[in-house]
VMD Tcl script that draws the C-alpha trace (Angstrom):
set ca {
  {-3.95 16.51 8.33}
  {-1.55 16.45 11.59}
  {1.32 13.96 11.91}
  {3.10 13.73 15.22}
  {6.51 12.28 15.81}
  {6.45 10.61 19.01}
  {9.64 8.37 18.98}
  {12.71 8.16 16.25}
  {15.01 4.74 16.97}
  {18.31 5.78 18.41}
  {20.16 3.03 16.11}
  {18.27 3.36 13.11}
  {15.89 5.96 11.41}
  {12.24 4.24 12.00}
  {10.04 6.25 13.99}
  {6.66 6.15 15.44}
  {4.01 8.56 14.89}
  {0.00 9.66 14.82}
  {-1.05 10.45 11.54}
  {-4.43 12.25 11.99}
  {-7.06 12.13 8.78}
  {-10.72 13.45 8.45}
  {-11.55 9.72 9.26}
  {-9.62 9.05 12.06}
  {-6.10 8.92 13.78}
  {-3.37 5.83 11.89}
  {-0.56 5.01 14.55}
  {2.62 4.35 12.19}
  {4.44 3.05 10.89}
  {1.13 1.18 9.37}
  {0.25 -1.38 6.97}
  {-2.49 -0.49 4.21}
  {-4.56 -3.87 3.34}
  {-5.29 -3.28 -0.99}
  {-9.19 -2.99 -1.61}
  {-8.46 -1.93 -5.47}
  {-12.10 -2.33 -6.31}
  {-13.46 -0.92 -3.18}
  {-13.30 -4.17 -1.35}
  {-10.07 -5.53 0.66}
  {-10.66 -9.49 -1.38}
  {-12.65 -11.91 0.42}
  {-12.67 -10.25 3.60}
  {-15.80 -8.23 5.04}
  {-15.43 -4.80 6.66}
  {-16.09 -5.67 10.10}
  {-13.46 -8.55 9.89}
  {-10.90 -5.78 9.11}
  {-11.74 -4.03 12.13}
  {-12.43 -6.65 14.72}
  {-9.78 -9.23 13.36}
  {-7.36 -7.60 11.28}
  {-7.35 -4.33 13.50}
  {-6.90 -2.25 10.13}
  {-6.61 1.49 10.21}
  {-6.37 3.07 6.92}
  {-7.09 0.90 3.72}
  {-6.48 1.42 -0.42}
  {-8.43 1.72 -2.92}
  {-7.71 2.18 -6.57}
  {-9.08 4.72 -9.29}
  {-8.43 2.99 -12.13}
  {-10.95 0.24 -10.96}
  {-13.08 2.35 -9.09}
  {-13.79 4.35 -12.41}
  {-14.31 1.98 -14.35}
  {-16.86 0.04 -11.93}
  {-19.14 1.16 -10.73}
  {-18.24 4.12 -11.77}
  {-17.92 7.79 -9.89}
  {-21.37 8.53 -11.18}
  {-22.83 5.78 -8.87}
  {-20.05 6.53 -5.99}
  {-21.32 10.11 -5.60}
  {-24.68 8.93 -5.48}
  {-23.94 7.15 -2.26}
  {-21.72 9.91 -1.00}
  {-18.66 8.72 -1.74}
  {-16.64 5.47 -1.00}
  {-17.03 5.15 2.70}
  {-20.76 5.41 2.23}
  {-20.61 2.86 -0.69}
  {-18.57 0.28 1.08}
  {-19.66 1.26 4.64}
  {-16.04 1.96 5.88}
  {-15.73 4.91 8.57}
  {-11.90 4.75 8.95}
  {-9.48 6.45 6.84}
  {-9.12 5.74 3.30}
  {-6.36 5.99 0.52}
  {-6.58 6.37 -3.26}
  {-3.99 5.39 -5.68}
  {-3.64 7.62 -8.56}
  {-4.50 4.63 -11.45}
  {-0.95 5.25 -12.28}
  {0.31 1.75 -11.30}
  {-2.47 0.53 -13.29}
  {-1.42 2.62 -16.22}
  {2.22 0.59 -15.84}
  {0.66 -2.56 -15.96}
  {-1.62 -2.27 -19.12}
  {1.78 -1.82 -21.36}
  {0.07 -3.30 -24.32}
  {-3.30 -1.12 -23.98}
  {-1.85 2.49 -23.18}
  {-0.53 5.32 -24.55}
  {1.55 8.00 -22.78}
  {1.56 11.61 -24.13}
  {1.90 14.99 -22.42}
  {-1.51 15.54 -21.86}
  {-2.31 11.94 -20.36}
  {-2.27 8.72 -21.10}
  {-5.27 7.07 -23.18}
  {-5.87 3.11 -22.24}
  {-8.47 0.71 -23.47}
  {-10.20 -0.84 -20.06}
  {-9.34 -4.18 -19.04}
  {-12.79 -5.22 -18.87}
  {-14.79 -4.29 -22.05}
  {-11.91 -2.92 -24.26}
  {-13.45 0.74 -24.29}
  {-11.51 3.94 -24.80}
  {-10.52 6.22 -22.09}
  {-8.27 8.93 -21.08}
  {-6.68 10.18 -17.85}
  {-4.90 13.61 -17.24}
  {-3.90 14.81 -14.31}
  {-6.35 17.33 -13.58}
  {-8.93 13.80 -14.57}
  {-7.14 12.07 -11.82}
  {-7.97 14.63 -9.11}
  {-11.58 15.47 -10.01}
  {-12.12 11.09 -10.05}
  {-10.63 11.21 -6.52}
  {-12.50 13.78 -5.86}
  {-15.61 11.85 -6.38}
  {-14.34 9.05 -4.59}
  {-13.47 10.77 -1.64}
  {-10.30 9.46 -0.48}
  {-8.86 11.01 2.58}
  {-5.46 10.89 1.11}
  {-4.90 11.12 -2.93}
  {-2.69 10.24 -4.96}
  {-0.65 12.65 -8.20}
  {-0.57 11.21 -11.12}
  {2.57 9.59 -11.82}
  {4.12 6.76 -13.77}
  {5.63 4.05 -12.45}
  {8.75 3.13 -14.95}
  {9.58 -0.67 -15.19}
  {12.21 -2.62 -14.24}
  {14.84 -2.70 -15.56}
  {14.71 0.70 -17.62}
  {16.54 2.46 -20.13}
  {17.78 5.81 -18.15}
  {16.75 8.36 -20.88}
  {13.43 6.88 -20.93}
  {13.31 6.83 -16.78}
  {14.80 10.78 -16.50}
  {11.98 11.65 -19.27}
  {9.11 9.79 -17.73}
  {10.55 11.62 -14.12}
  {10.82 15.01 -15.78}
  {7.15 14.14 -16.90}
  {5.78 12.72 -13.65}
  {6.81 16.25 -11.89}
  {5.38 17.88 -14.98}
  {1.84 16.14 -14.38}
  {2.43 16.84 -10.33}
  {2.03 20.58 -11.08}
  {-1.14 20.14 -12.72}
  {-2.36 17.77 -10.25}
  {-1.52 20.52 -7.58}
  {-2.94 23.41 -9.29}
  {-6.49 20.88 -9.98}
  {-6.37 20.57 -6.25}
  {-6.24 23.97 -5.14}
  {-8.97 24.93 -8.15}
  {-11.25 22.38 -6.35}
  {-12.44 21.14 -2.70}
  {-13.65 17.97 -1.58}
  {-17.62 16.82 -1.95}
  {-18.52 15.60 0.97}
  {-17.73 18.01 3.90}
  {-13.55 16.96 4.34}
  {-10.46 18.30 2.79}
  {-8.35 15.67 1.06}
  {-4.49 15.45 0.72}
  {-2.43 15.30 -1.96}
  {0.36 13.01 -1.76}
  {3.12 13.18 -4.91}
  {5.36 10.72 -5.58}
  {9.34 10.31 -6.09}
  {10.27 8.61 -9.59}
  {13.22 7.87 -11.12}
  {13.67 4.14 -11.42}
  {17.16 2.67 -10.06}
  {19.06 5.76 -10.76}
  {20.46 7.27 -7.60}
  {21.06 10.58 -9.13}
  {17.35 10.62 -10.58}
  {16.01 9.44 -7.42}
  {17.66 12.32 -5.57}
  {16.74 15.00 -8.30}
  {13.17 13.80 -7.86}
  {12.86 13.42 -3.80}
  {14.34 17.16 -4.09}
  {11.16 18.47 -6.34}
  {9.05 16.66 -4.45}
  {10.08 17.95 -1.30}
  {10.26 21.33 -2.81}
  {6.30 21.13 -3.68}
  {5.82 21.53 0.62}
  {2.79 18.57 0.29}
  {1.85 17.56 3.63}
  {2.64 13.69 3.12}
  {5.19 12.28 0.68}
  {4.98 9.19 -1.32}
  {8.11 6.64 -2.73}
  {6.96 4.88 -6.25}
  {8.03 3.08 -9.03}
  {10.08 0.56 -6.32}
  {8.78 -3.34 -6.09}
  {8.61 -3.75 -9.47}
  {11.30 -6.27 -10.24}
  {14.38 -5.03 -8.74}
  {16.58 -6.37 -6.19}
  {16.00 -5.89 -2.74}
  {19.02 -4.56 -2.20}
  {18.18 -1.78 -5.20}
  {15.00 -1.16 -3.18}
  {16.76 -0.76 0.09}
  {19.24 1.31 -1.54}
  {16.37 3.78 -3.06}
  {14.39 4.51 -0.08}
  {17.47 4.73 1.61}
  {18.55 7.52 -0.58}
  {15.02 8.92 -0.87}
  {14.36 9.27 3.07}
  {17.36 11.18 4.17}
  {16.02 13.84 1.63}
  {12.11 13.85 2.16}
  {11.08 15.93 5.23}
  {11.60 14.15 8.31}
  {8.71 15.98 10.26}
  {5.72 14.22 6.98}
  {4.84 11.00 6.52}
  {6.82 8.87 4.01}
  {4.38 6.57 2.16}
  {6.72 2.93 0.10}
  {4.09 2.13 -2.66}
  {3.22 -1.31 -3.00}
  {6.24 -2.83 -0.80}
  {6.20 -5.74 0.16}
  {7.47 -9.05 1.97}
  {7.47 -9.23 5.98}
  {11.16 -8.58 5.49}
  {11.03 -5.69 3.17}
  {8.31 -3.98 5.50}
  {11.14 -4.43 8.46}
  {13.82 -3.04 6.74}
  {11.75 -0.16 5.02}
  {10.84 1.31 8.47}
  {14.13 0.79 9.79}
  {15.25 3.39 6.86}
  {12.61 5.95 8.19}
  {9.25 4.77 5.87}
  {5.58 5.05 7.90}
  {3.43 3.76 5.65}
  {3.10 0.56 3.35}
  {1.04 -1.39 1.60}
  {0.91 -4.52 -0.70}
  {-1.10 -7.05 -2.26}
  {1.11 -9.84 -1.65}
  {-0.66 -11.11 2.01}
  {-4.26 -11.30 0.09}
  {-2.85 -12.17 -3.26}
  {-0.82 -14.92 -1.49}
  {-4.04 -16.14 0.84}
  {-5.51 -16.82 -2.68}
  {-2.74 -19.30 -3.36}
  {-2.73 -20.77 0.16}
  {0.85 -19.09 1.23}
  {0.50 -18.17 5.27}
  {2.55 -15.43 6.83}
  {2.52 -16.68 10.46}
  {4.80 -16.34 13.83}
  {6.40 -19.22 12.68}
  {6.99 -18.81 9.32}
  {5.98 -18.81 6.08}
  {3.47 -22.22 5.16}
  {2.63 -23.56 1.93}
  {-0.71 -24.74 3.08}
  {-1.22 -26.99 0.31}
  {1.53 -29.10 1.06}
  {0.86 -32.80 2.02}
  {2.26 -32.33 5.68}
  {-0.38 -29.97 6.84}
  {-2.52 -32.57 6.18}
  {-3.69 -34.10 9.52}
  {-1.83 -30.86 11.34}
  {-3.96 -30.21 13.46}
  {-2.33 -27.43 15.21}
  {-3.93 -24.00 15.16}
  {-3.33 -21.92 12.17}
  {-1.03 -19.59 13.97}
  {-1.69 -19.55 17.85}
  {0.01 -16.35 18.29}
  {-2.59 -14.47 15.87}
  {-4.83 -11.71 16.68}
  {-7.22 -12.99 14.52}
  {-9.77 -15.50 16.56}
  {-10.30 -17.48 13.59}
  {-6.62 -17.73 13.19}
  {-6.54 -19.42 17.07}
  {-9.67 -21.76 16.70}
  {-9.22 -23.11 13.08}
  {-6.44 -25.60 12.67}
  {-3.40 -25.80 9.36}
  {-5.70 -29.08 8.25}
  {-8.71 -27.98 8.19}
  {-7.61 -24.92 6.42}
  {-5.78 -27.37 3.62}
  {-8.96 -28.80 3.29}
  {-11.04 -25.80 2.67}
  {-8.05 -24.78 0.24}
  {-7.45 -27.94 -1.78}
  {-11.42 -28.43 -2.12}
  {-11.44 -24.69 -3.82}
  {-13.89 -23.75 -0.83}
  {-14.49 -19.94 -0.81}
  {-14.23 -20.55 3.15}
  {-10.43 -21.20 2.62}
  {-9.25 -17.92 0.64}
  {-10.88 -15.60 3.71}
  {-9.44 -17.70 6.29}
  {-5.96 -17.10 4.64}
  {-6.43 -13.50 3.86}
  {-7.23 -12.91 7.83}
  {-4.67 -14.91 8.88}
  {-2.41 -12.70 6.49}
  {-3.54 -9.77 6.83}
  {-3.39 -9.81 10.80}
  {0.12 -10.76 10.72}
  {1.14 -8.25 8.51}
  {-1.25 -5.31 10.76}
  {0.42 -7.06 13.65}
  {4.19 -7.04 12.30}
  {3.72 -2.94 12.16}
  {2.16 -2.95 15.47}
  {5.03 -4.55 17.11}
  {7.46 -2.59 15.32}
  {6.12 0.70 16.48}
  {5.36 -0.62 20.20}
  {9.49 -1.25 20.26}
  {10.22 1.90 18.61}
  {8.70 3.28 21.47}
  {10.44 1.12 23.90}
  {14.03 1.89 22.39}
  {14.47 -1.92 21.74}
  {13.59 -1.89 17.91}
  {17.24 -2.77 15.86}
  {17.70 -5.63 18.84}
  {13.90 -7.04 17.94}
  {14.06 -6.93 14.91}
  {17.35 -8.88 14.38}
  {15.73 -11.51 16.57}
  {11.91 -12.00 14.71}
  {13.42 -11.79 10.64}
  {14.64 -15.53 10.87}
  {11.79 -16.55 12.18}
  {9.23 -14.62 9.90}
  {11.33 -15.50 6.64}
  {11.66 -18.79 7.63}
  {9.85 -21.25 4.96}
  {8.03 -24.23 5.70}
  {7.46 -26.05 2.14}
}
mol new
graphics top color blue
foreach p $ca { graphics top sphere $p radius 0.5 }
foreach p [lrange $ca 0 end-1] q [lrange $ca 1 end] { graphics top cylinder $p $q radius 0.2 }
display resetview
């Protein structure tokens, strides 16, 4: 992995780079579209090339264990073989996942044993687990083991669970080294700063992290409840420690807005579930706004969906006709939304970096985050 900074913001810290993987170069700062099961939801491959003009996108080893199953995954020769993707992909660690099943985990030293959300069965991940399942899925960048506190949290149990996380980075660092990648490509390692809302934890935490010399950094454990302001505060914190010459990764962040502000603060990469979640729900992210598209007005709108889109289908369908595919509970109407979201959000980042390299970033984006948080109900 290479990453070349080709333009930091004179007024702020966001910066434009190349980030070059085993798949492929990702201009940032970049926005990650979520395919947790191996599939960004209700929106085919080529789409996220030709519409979406996605570089890099997620995938999740929690639900890529569990099904299919890494058996069946290095069968095919990994994940890009599986799900026919040739650009660069991302694995989360599971540990998110590990957060979210409170009621069917427990955390110990040696891992953390969960009953899966499908059939109830027994398993167990360790860190050293974690890397030989990525391993098998064949992520260009992986994730350590971590886990993500909630919010708000108790801050004996958030410097324990920190103390831990760094604990379980050492073993995911030694598994790496022991081990190389299956299918003809080195993968990275990316750890993760804990430490909840705590500034002093957050610092302690960015400082072992940066002390481990991993060639691309990663922010958790934010977006999970907390003000924005707590957020902003965080990465702000967390940034002016982390190397400035390695990418900074914000896991699972966020709104339009929060993406702005993030890579004003020096973050590269991002990514969130909100614009497909969202689509789901019929909630647009467009150059005008954000549109509850079931909402009576829309209607007999029959204005494009968002004109200014780089999506095609975006341009040529119009805010009625996508109601109606919506309120009738047409499949049509979720992958209509989820282009239209997911192009904004790939085209929010591209913007952003194309004025970071014309010096005219802070002045942009004080002029676009009216507009973009604007809500039409």
């Amino acid at each position: 992995m290479t990453y070349k900074i080709l333009k930091t913001d004179s007024t702020t810290s966001a910066r434009a780079g190349i980030l070059s993987l085993p798949h492929g170069d990702v201009e940032t700062p970049i926005f990650m579209p979520v395919g947790t099961a191996g599939t960004v939801k209700a929106v085919h491959q080529h789409e996220l090339i030709d519409e979406v003009q996605a570089q890099i996108i997620l995938g999740n080893t929690y639900h890529l264990y569990l099904r299919p199953g890494t058996e069946v995954l290095q069968k095919a020769g990994g994940l890009h073989k599986f799900n026919h993707w040739d650009r660069p992909l991302l694995t989360d660690s599971g540990g998110y996942q590990v957060y979210s099943l409170s009621q069917q985990r427990k955390i110990k030293e040696e891992g953390v044993k969960f009953r899966s959300h499908i059939d109830g069965s027994i398993h167990h991940f360790t860190p050293e687990g974690v890397m030989d399942i990525q391993r098998e899925i064949g992520a260009d960048i992986i994730m350590a083991f971590d886990e993500c506190t909630p919010y708000p949290c108790d801050e004996k149990y958030a410097t324990r669970s920190m103390h831990m996380t760094h604990r379980w980075l050492d073993r995911c660092i030694t598994r790496h080294k022991e081990t190389q990648g299956l299918y003809g490509y080195p993968q990275i390692l990316a750890p993760i700063v804990q430490g909840s809302t705590y500034p002093h934890l957050r610092k302690k935490s960015a400082e072992y992290i940066s002390s481990t010399e991993m060639p691309i950094n990663a922010i958790g454990g934010l977006s999970v409840g907390e003000p924005h302001e707590d957020l902003y505060a965080m990465t702000s914190l967390v940034c002016d420690i982390l190397p400035a010459d390695k990418p900074r990764y914000l896991m699972g962040v966020g709104t339009p807005e929060n993406i702005l502000e993030c890579i004003a603060l020096g973050i590269d990469m991002f990514d969130c579930v909100l614009p497909t979640r969202n689509a789901r729900h019929g909630l647009l992210y467009t150059s005008r706004g954000i549109i509850n598209i079931r909402n009576l007005k829309w209607k007999a709108c029959f204005d494009a969906i968002d004109p200014e889109s780089p999506s095609s289908t975006s341009r040529e369908h119009t805010l009625a006709y996508l109601r109606h595919l919506v309120i009738s509970g047409e499949a049509l109407g979720a992958m209509i939304a989820s282009l239209q979201n997911l192009s904004f959000y790939l085209s929010l980042v591209r913007q952003a970096r194309q004025h970071i390299l014309d010096g005219t970033f802070a002045s942009w984006k004080s002029s676009i985050q009216p507009i973009i948080s604007k809500r039409y109900e």
